[in-house]
N, C-alpha and C positions, 0 to 999 in steps of 0.2 A: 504494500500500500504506500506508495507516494505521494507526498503533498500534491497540493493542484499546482499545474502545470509544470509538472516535473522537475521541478528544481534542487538542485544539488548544491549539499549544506556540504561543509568540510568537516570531517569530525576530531576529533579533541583526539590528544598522546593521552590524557587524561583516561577519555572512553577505551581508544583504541588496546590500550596496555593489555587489557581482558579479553583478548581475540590474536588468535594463532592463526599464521597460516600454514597452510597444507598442503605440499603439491607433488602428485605422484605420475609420475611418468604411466603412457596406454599401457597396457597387459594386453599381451598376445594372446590371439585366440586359439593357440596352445596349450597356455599358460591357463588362458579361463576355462577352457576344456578341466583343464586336471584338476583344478580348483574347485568349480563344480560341480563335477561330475565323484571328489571325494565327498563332500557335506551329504551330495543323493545318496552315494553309498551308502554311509555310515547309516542316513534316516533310513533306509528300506534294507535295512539287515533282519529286522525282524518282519518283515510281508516275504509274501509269496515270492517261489523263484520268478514265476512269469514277472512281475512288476518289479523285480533286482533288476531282471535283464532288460527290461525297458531305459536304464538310468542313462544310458549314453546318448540315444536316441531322444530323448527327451533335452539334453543337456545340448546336445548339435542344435537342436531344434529351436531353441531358445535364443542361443547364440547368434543363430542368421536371422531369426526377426530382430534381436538387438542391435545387429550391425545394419543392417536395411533400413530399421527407425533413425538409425544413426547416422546415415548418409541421408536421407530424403527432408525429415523434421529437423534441418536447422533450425538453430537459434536466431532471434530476429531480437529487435528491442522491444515489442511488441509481447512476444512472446519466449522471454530468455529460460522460462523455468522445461523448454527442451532438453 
């Protein structure tokens, strides 16, 4: 939520002090493959083998709509929460 007509305050060393930043380099889609595709494992250890053996396929599956969303849904100013 914005003031009207979107105006930008500067904010205080004051405020600022209580805010970290964070910056992590993409993860390959290797990397988010093994990642998770461990957490599905771990959760479906105790279900059925048929829905164990689902985890990969479901984790691919995931993956390419994230990166599709990822290319198509840029970020706009309008809409940055892409």
């Amino acid at each position: 939520a914005a003031p009207p007509g979107g105006g930008r305050n500067s904010l205080s060393p004051r405020f600022t002090r209580h805010f970290h930043m964070l910056n992590l380099p993409p993860t390959s889609e290797d990397n988010m493959m093994l990642i998770f595709r461990s957490i599905l494992d771990g959760f479906l250890k105790s279900f059925k083998q048929e829905l164990q053996e689902m985890s990969s396929k479901l984790v691919q599956g995931t993956l390419n709509m994230y990166f599709k969303i990822s290319q198509e849904l840029l970020p706009i100013p309008a809409k940055s929460h892409y």
